[in-house]
DRENTIMI-701917 format. One record per atom (N, C-alpha, C, O): residue number from 1; residue in three letters; chain; x, y negated, z negated. Coordinates in pm, 1 decimal, m for minus. Example, Ala and Ser with C-alpha at 12.3 -4.5 7.8 and 13.67 -1.06 7.14 Angstrom:
BEGIN
- 1 ala A 1319.0 569.0 m780.0
- 1 ala A 1230.0 450.0 m780.0
- 1 ala A 1320.0 330.0 m780.0
- 1 ala A 1423.6 331.9 m846.5
- 2 ser A 1285.0 225.0 m708.0
- 2 ser A 1367.0 106.0 m714.0
- 2 ser A 1290.0 m3.0 m787.0
- 2 ser A 1340.9 m113.8 m803.9
This chain:
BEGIN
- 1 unk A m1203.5 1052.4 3779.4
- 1 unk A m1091.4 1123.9 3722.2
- 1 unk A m997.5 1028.5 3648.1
- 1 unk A m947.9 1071.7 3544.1
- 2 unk A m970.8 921.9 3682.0
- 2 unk A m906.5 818.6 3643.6
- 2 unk A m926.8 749.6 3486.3
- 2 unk A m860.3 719.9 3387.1
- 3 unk A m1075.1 746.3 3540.4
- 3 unk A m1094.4 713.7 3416.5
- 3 unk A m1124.6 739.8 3302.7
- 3 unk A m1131.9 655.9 3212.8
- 4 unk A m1154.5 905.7 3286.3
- 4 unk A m1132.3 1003.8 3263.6
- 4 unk A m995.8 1023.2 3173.6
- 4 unk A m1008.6 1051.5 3054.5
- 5 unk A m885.7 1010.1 3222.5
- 5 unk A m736.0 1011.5 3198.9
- 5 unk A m746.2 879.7 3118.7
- 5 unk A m679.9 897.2 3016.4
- 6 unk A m784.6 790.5 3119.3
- 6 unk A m726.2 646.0 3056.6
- 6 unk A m835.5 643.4 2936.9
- 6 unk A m823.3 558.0 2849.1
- 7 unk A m938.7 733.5 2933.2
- 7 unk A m1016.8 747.3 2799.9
- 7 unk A m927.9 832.7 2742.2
- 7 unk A m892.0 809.7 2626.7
- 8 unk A m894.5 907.6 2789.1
- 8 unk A m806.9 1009.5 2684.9
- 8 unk A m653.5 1001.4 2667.9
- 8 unk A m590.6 1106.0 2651.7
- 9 unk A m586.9 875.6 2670.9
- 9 unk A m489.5 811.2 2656.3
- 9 unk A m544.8 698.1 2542.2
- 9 unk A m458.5 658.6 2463.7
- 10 unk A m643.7 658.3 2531.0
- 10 unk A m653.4 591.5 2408.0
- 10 unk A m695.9 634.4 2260.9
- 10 unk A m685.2 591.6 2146.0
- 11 unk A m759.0 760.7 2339.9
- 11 unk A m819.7 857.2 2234.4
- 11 unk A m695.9 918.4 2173.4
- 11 unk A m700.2 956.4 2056.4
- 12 unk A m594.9 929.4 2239.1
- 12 unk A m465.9 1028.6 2141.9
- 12 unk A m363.3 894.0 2096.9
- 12 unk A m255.9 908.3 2038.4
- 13 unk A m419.1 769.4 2135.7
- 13 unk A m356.4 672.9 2076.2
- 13 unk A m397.5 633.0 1945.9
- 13 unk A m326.1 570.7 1867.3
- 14 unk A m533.2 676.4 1921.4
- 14 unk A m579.5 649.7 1839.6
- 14 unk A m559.5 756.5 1682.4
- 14 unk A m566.7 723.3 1564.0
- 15 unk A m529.7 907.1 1754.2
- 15 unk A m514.0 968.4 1668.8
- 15 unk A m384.2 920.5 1589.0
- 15 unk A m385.6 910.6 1466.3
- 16 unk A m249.5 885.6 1682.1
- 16 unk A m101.4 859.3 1640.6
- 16 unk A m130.6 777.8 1515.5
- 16 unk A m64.3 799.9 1414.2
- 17 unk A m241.3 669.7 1516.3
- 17 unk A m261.0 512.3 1437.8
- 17 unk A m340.9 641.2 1270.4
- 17 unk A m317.1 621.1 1151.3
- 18 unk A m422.1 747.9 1323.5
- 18 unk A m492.2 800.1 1201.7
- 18 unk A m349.9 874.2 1118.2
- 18 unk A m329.6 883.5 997.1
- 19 unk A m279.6 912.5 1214.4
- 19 unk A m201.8 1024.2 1157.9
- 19 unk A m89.5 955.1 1071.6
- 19 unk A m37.7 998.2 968.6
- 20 unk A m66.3 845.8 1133.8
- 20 unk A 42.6 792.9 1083.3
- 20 unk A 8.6 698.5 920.6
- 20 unk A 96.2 693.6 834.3
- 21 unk A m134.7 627.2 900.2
- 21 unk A m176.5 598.5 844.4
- 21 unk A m190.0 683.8 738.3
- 21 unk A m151.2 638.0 630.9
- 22 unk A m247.2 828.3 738.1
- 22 unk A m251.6 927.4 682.6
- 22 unk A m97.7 987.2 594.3
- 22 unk A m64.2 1009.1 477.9
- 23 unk A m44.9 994.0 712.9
- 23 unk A 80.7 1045.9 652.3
- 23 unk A 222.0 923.0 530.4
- 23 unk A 299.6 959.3 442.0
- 24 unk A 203.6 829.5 569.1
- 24 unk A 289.7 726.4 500.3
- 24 unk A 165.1 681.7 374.4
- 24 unk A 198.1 638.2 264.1
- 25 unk A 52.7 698.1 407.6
- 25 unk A m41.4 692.1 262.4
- 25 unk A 9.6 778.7 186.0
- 25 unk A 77.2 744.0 89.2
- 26 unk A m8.7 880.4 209.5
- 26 unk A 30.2 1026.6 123.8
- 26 unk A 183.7 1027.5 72.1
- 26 unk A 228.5 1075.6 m32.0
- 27 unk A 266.0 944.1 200.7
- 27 unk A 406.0 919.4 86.4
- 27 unk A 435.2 817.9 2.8
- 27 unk A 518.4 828.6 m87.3
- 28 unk A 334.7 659.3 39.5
- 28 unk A 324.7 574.6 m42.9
- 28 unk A 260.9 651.2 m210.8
- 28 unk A 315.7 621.5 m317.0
- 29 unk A 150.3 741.3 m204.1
- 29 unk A 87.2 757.1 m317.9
- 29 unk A 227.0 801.3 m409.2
- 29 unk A 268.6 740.6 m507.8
- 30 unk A 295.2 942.0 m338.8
- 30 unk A 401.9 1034.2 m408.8
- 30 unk A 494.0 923.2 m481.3
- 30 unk A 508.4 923.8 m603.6
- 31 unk A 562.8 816.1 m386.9
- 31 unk A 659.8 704.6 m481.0
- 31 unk A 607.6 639.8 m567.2
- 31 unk A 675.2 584.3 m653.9
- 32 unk A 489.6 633.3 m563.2
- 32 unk A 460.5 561.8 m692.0
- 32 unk A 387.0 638.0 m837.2
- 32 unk A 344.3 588.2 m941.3
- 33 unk A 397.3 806.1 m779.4
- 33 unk A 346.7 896.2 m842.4
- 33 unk A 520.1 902.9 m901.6
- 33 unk A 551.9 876.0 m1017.4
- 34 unk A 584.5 930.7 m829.1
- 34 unk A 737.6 997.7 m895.3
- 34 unk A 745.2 890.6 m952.9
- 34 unk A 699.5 916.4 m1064.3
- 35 unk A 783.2 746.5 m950.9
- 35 unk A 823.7 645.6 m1017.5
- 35 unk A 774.1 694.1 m1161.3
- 35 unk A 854.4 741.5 m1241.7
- 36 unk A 593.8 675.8 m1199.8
- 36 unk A 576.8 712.5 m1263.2
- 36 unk A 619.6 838.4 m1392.3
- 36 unk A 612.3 835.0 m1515.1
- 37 unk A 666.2 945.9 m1292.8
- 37 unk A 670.7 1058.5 m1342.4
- 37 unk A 778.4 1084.0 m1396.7
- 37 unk A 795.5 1106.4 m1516.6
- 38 unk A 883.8 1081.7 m1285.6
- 38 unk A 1042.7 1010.4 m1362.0
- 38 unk A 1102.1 988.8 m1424.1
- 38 unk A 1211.0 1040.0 m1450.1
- 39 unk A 1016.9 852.4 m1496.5
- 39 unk A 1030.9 721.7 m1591.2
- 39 unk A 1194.7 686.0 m1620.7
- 39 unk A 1293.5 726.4 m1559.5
- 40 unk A 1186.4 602.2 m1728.3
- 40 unk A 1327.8 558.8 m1703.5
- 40 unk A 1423.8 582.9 m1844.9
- 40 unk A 1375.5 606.6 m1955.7
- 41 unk A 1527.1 574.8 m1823.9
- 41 unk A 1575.5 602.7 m1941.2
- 41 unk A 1699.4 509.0 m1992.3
- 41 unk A 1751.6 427.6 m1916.2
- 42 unk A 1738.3 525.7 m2115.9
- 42 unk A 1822.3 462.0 m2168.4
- 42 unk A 1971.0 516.3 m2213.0
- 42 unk A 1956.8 603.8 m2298.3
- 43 unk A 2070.4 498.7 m2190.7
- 43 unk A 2185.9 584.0 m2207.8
- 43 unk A 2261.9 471.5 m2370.1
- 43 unk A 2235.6 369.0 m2432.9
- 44 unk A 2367.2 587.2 m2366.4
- 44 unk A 2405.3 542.6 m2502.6
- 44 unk A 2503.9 411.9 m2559.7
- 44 unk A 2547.4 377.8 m2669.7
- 45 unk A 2514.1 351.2 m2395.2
- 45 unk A 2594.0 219.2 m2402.9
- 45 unk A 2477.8 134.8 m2347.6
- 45 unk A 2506.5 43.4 m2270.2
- 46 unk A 2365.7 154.1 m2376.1
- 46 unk A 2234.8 49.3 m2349.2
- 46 unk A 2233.0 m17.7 m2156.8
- 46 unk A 2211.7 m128.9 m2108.5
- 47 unk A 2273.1 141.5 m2086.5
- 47 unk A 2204.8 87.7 m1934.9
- 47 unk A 2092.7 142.4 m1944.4
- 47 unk A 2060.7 222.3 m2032.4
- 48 unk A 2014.7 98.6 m1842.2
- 48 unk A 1884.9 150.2 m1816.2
- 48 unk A 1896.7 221.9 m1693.8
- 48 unk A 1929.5 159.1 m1593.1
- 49 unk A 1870.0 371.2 m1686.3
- 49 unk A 1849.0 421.2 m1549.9
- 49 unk A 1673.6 460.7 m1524.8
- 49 unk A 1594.8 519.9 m1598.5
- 50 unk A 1651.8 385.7 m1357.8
- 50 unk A 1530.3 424.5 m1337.8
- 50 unk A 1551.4 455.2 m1164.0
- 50 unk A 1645.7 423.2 m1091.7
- 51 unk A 1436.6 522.4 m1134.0
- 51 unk A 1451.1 534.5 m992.6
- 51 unk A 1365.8 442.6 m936.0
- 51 unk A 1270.8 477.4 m865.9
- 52 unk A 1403.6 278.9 m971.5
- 52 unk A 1356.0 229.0 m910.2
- 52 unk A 1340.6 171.6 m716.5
- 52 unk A 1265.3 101.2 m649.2
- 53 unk A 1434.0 235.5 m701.0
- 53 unk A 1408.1 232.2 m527.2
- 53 unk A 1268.3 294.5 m470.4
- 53 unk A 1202.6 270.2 m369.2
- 54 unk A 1255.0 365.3 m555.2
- 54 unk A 1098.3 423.3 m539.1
- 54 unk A 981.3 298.1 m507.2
- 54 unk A 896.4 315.4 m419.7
- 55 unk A 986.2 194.6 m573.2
- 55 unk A 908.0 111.7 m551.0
- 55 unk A 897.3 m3.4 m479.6
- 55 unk A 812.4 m90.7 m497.5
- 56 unk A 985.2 m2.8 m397.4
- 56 unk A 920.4 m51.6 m296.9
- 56 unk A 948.0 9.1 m126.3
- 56 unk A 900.3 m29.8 m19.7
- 57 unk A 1029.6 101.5 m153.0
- 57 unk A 954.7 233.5 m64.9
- 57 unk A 819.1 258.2 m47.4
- 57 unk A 772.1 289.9 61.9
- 58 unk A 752.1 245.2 m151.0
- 58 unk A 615.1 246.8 m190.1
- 58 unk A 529.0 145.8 m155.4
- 58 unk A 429.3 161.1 m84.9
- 59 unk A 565.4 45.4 m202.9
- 59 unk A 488.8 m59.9 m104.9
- 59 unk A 538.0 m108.3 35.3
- 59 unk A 462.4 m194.5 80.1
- 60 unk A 633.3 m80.6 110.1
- 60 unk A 633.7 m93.0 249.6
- 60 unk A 595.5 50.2 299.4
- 60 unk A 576.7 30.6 419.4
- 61 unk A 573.9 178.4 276.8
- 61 unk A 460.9 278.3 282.4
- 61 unk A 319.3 268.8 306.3
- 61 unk A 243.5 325.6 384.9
- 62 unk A 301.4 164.1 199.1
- 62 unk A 124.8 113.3 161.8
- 62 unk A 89.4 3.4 304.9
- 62 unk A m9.2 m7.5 377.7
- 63 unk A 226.8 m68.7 299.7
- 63 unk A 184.2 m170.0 452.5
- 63 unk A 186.1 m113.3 564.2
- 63 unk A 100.1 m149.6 644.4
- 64 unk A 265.4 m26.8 598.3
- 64 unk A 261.2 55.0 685.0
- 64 unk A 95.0 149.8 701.5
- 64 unk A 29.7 137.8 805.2
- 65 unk A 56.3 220.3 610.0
- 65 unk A m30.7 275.8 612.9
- 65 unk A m151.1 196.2 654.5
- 65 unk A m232.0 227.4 741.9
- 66 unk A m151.2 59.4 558.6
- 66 unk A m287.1 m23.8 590.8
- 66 unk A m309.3 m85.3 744.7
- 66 unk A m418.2 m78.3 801.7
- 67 unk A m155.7 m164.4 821.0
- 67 unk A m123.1 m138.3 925.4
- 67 unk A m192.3 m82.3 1019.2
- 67 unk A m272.4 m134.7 1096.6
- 68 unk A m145.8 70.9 1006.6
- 68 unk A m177.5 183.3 1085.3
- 68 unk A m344.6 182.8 1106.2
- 68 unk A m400.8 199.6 1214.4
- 69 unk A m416.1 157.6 965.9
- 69 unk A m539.6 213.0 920.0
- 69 unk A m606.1 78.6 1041.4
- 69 unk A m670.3 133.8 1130.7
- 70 unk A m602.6 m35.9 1053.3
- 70 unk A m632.6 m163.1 1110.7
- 70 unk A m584.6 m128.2 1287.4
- 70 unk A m654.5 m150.6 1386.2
- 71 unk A m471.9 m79.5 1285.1
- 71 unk A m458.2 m50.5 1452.1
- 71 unk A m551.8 89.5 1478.1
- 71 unk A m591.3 106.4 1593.5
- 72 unk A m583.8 177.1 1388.7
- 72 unk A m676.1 262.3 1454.2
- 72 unk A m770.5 210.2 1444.9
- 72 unk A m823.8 188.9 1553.8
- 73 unk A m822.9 175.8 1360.9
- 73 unk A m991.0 139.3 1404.8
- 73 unk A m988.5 10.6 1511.4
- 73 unk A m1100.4 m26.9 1546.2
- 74 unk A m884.7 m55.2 1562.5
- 74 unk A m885.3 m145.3 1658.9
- 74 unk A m912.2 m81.9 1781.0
- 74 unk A m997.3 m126.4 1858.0
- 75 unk A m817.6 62.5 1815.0
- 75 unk A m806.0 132.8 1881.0
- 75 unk A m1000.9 189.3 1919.1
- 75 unk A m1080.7 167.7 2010.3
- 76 unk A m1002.2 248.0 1820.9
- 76 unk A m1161.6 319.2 1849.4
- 76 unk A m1287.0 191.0 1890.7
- 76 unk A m1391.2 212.0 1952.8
- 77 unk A m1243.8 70.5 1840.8
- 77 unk A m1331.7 m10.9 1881.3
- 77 unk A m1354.1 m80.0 2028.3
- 77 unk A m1457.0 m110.3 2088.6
- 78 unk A m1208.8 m92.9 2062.3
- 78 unk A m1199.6 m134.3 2212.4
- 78 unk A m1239.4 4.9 2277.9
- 78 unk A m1319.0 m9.6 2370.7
- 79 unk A m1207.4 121.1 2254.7
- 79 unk A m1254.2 244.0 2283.6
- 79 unk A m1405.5 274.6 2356.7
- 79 unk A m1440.9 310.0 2469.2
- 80 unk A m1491.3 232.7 2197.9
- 80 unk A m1605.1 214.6 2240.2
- 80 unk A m1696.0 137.1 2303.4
- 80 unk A m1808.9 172.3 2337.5
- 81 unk A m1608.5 m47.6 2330.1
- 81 unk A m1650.6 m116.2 2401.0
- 81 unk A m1613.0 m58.5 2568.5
- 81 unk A m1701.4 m105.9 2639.8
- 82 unk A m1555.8 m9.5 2618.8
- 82 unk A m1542.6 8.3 2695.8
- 82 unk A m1584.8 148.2 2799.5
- 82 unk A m1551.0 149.8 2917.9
């Protein structure tokens, strides 16, 4: 029974590492989709407005995600060694 319980404590640990990977991918893609989409503009006393905070939202998203992607499959591997 025990052990039982401690397989399926790594198994929903493992999902947290897919989901989370999953989900901050999907918001890394959007910031660097809006950045894109956005774009930037020029006003009539020569500032430049862009939404650049978008980008690197976007890449600490992407580390996060890759992160995540490296602790789940760490997860499923000790999983299956055991």
């Amino acid at each position: 029974m025990n052990a039982n319980l401690a397989r399926s404590g790594k198994h929903s640990a493992s999902r947290v590492w897919e989901w989370t990977a999953l989900i901050s991918g999907i918001a890394a893609v959007l910031c660097f989709g809006l950045f894109a989409l956005i774009g930037s503009t020029l006003d009539a006393q020569g500032v430049l407005h862009e939404p650049f905070f978008l980008v690197p939202c976007g890449w600490a998203l992407l580390f996060v995600c890759l992160t995540s992607a490296v602790a789940s499959f760490a997860a499923k591997c000790s999983r299956s060694r055991s």
